[in-house]
N, C-alpha and C positions, 0 to 999 in steps of 0.2 A: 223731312229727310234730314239725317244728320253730316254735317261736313265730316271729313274726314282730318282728324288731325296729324302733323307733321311730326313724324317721332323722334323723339330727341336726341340731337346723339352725344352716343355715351363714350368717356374716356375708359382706356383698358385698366386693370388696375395697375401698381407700380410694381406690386410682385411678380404678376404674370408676365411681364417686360424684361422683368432680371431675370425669370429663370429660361425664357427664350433666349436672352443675350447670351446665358451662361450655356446654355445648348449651343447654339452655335460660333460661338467662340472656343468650346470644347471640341467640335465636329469639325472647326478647321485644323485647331492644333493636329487633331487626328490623323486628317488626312494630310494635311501636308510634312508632320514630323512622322507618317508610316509606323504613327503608335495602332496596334489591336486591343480596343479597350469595349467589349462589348456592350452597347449597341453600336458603337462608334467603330468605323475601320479606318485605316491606313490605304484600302482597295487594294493589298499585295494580292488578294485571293484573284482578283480579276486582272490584275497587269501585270503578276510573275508571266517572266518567259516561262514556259515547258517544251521539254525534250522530249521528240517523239517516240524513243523508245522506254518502255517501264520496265522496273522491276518490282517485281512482288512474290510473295510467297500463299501458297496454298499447301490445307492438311489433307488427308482421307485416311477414314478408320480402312484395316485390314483384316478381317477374318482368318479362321484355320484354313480355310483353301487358296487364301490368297486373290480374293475380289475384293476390290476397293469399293467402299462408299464416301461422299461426302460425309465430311465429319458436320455432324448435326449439331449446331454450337445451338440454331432456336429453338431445340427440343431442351437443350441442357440447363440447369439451375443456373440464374443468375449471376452465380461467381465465375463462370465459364468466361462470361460475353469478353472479356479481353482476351480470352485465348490465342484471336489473331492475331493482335498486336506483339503478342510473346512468338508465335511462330516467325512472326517478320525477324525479329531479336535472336532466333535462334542459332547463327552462325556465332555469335558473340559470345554466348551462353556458356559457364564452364559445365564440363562433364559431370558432374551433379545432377545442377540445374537443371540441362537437358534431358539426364534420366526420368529425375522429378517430374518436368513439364509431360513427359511423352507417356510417366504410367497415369500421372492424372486425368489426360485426357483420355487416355483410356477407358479407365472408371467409368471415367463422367459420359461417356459414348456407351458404355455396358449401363449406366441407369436409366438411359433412355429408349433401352432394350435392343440395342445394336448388341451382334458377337465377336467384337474388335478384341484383337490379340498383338496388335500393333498399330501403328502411324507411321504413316508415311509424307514425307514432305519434300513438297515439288517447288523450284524455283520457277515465276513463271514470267516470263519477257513477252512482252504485248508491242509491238513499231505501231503506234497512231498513224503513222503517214502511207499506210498500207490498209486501204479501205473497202470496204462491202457493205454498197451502200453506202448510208450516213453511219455505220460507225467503224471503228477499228476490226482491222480481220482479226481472228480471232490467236490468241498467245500463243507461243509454244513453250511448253512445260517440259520439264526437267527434274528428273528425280536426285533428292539432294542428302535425305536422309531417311532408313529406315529406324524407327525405333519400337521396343516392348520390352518385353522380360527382362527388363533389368540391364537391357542393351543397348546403344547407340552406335547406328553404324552411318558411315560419311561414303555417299555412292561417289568415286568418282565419277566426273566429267568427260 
């Protein structure tokens, strides 16, 4: 039978040591100067306060009869996928712009073979602190702006 020998132990290398050092010398500055430097955070994502009431914005295509569908941003070309964030922006937006934005989306709902002839956009307030179940009850929505043909119209409140 053979003994079993004691295995030797080994030192880590010096670079593997500096580039852990430099890791976590970086991962404190991070967190403790609340820099967002990806992989590295600050943790703002998980220790910001949030307010229990939201604000957000939602679209929906409109047909000639006047039913709404969700606007289909996953059916639509790639250059779509910001569309939401330009809705959220749209109170900001000069009269142009928002023409622009509202026949674009248009199109872009007509080549994913919807019959939109408009958009419509809802302002929509969610209270977290109002629950069913585990999650928020559900928003209430607000129509804020119809647009099409060349139109932008601002629903009052």
């Amino acid at each position: 039978m053979s003994a079993e020998q004691p295995l030797a132990p080994s030192r880590v290398p010096a670079w593997t040591r500096a580039v852990v050092a430099v890791f976590l010398a970086a991962f404190v500055v991070c967190g403790f100067g609340g820099i967002e430097l990806w992989p590295l955070t600050g943790w703002r994502l998980f220790s910001g306060s949030r307010q229990p009431l939201d604000i957000g914005w939602s679209a929906v295509t409109v047909d000639a009869r006047g039913h709404e569908a969700p606007l289909p941003l996953g059916r639509m070309p790639i250059s779509y996928r910001g569309a939401a964030l330009l809705v959220g922006r749209f109170a900001r937006m000069k009269d142009a712009d928002r023409e622009a934005l509202c026949e674009a989306l248009v199109a872009g709902a007509n080549d994913t073979g919807e019959h939109a002839v408009a958009i419509r956009i809802y302002r929509v307030q969610v209270d977290h602190s109002i629950r069913q179940g585990k999650r928020a009850a559900p928003g209430r929505s607000t129509l804020a702006y119809e647009c099409g043909n060349g139109r932008v119209v601002s629903v009052p409140t």
